[in-house]
Backbone as ProteinMPNN parsed JSONL, in Angstrom:
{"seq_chain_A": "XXXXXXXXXXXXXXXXXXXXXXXXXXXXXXXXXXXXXXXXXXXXXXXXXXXXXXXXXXXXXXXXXXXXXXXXXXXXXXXXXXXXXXXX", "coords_chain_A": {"N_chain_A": [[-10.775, 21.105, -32.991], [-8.012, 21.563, -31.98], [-7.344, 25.075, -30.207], [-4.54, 27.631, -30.312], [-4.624, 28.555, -27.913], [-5.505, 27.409, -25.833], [-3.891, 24.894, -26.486], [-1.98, 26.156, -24.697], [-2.699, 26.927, -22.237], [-2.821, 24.307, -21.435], [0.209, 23.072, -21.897], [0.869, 25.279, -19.941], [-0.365, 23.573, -17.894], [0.441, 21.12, -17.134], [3.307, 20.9, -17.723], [6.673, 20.958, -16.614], [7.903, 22.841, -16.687], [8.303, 26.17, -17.869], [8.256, 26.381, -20.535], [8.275, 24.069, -21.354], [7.395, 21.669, -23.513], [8.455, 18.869, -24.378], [8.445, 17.023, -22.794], [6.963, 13.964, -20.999], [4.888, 13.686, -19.972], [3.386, 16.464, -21.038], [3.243, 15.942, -23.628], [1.143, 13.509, -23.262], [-0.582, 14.692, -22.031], [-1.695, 16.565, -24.023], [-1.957, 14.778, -26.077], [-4.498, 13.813, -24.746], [-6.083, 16.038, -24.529], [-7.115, 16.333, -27.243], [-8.225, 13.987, -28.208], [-10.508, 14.024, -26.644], [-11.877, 15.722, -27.852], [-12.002, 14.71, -30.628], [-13.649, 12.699, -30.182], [-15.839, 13.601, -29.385], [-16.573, 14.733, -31.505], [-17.192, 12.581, -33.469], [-18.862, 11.521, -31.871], [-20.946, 12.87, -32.428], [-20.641, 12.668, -35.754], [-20.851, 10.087, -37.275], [-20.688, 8.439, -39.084], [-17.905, 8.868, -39.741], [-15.401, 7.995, -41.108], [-12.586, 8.284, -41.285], [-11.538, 10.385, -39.165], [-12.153, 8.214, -36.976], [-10.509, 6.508, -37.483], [-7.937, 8.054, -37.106], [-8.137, 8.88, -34.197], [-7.698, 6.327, -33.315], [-5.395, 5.925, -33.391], [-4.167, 8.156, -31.837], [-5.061, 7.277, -29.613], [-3.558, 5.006, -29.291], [-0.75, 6.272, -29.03], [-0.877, 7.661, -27.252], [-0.911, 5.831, -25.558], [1.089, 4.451, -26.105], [2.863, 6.279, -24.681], [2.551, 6.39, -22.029], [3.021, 4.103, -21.238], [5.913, 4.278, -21.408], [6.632, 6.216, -19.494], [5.634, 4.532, -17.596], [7.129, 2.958, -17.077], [9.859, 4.647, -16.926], [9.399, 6.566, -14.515], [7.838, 6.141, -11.994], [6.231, 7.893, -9.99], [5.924, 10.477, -11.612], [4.274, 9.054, -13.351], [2.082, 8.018, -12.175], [1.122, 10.41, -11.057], [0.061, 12.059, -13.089], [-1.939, 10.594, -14.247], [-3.07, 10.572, -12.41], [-4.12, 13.486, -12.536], [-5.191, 13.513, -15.44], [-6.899, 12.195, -15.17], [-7.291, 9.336, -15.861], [-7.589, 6.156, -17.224], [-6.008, 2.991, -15.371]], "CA_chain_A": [[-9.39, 21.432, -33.208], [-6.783, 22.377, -30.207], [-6.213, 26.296, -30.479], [-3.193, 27.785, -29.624], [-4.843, 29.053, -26.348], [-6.246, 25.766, -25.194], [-2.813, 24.044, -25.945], [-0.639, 26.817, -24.41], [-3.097, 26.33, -21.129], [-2.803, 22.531, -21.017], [1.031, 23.002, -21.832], [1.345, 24.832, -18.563], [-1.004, 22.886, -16.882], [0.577, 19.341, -17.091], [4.263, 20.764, -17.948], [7.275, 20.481, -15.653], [8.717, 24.536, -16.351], [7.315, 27.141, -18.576], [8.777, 26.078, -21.904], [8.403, 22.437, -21.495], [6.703, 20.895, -24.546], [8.372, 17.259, -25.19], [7.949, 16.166, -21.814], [5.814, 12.942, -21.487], [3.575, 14.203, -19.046], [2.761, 17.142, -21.621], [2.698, 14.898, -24.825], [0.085, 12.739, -22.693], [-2.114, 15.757, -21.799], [-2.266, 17.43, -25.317], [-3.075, 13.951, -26.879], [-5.808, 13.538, -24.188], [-7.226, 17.061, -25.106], [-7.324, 15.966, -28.789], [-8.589, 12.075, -28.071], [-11.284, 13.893, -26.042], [-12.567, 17.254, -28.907], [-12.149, 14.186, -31.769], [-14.348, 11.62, -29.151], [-17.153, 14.271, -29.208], [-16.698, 14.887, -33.041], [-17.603, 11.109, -33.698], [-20.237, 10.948, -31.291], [-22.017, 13.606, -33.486], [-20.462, 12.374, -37.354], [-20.427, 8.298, -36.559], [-19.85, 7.485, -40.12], [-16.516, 9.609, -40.118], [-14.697, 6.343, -40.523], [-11.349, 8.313, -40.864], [-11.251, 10.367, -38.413], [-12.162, 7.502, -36.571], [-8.963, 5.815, -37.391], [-7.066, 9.275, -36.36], [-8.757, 8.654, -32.984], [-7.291, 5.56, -32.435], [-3.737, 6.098, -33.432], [-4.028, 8.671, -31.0], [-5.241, 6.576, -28.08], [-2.664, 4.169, -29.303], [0.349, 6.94, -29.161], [-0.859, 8.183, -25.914], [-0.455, 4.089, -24.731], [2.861, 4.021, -25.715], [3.512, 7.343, -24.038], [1.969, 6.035, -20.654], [3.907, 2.781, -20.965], [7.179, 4.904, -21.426], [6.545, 7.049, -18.23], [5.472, 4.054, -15.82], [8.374, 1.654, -16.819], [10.903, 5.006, -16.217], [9.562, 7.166, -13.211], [6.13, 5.189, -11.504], [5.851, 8.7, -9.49], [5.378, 10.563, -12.524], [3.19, 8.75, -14.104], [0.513, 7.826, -10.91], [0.651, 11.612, -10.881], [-0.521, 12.649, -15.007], [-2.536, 9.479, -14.456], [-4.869, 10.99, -11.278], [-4.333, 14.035, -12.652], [-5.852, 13.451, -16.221], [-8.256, 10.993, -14.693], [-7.108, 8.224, -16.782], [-7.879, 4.745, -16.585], [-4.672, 2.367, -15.396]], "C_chain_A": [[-8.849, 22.126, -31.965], [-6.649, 23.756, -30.71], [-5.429, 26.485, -30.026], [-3.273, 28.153, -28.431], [-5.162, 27.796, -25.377], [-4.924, 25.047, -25.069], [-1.732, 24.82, -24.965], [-1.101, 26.528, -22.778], [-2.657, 24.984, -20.443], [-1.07, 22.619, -21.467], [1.355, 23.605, -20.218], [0.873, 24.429, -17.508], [-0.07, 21.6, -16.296], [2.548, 19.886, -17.585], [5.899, 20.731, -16.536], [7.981, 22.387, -15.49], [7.915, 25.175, -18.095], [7.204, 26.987, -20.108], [8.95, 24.318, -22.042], [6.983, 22.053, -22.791], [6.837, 19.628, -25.015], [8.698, 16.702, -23.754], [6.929, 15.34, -21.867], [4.599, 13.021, -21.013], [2.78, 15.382, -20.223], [2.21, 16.886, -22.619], [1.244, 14.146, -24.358], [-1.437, 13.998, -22.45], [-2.434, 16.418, -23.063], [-3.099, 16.075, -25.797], [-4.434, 13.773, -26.314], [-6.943, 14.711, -24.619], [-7.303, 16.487, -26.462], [-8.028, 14.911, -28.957], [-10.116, 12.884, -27.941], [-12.721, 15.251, -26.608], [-12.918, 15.844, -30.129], [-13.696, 12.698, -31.087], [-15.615, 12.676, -29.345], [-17.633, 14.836, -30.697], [-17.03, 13.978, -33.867], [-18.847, 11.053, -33.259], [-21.308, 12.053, -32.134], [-22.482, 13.052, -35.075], [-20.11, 11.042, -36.697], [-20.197, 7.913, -37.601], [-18.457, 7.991, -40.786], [-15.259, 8.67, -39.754], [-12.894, 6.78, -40.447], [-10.765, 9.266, -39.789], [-11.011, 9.49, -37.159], [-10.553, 6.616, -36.265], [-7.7, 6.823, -36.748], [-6.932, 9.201, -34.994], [-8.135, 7.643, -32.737], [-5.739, 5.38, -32.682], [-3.192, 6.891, -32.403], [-3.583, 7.942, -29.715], [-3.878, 5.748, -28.369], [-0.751, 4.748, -29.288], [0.32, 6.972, -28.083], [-0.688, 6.955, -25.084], [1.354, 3.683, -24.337], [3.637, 5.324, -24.752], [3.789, 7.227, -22.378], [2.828, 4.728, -20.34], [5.384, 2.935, -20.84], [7.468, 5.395, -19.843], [6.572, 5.754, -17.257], [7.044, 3.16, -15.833], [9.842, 3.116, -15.991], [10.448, 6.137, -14.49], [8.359, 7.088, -12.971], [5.494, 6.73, -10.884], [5.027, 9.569, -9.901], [4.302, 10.103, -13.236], [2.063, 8.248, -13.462], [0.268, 9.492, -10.986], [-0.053, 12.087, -12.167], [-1.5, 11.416, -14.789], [-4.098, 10.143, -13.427], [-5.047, 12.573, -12.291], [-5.258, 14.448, -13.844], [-7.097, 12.562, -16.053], [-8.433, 10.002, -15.489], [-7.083, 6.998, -16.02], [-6.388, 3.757, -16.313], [-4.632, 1.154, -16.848]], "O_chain_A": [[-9.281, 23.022, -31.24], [-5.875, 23.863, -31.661], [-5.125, 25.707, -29.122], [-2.264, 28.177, -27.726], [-4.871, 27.612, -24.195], [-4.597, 24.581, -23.977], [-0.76, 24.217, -24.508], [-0.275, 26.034, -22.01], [-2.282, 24.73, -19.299], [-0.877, 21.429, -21.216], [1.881, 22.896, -19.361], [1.308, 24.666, -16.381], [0.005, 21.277, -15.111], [3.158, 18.842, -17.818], [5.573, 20.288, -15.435], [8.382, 22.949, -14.47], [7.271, 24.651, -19.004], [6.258, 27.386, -20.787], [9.681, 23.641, -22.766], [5.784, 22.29, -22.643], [6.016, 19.075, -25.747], [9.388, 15.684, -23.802], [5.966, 15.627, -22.578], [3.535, 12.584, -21.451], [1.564, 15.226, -20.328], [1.064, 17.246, -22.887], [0.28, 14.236, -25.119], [-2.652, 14.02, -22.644], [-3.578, 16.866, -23.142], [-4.322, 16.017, -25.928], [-5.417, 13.608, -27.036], [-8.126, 14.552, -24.921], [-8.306, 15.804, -26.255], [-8.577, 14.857, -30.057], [-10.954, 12.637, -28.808], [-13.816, 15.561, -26.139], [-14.064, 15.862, -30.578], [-14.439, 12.035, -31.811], [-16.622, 11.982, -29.488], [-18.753, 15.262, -30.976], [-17.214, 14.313, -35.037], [-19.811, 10.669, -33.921], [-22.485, 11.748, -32.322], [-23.594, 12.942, -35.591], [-19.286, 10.896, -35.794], [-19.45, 6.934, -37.595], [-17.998, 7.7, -41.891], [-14.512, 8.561, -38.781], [-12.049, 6.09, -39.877], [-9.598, 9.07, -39.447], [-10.083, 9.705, -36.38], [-9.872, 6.299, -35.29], [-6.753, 6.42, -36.072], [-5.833, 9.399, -34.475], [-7.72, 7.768, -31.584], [-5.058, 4.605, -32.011], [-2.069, 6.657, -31.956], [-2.542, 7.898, -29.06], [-3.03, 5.91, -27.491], [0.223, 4.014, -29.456], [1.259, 6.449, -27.482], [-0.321, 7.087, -23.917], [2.148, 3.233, -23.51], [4.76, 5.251, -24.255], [4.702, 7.679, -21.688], [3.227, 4.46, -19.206], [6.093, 2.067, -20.331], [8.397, 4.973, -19.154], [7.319, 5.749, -16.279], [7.787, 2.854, -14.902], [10.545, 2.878, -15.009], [11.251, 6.297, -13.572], [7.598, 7.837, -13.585], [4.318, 6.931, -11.187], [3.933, 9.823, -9.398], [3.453, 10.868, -13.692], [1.054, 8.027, -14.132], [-0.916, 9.828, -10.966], [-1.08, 12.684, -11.844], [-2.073, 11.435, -15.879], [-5.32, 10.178, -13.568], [-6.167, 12.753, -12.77], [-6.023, 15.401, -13.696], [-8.046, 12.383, -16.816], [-9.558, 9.689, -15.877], [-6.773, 6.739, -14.857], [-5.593, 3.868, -17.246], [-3.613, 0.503, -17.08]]}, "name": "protein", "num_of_chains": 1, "seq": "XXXXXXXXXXXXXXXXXXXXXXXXXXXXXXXXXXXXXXXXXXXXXXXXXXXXXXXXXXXXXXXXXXXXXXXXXXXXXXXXXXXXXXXX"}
């Protein structure tokens, strides 16, 4: 589970000003912390068939989030892209 210290970090890690929270760059880095606590919570419980499905609604939010960013500012999103070390 994200605590509130972990997301408030990764909010101003990846945010654009101090109070930024629905930026896409920040949306993209919380889901990645969450993809990547529920990814290591599987690889322990493998027949946790619904988190499982949680897990990929995720990945599949954080797709459309990434597909939002490159179509409007490419700069942006090569940058949250090296910076989360995500695959193109």
């Amino acid at each position: 589970m994200l605590t509130k210290r972990k997301k408030t970090a990764t909010v101003k890690e990846a945010g654009i000003h101090e109070k930024d929270t629905g930026s896409p760059e920040v949306q993209i880095a919380l889901l990645s912390k969450r993809i990547d606590e529920l990814t290591t919570h599987l690889r322990k419980h493998g027949k946790d068939k619904h988190s499982r499905r949680g897990l990929l609604q995720m990945v599949a939010n954080r797709r459309t989030h990434l597909k939002y960013l490159e179509g409007n500012d490419k700069k942006r999103y090569n940058a949250i892209v090296r910076k989360l070390n995500l695959k193109k």
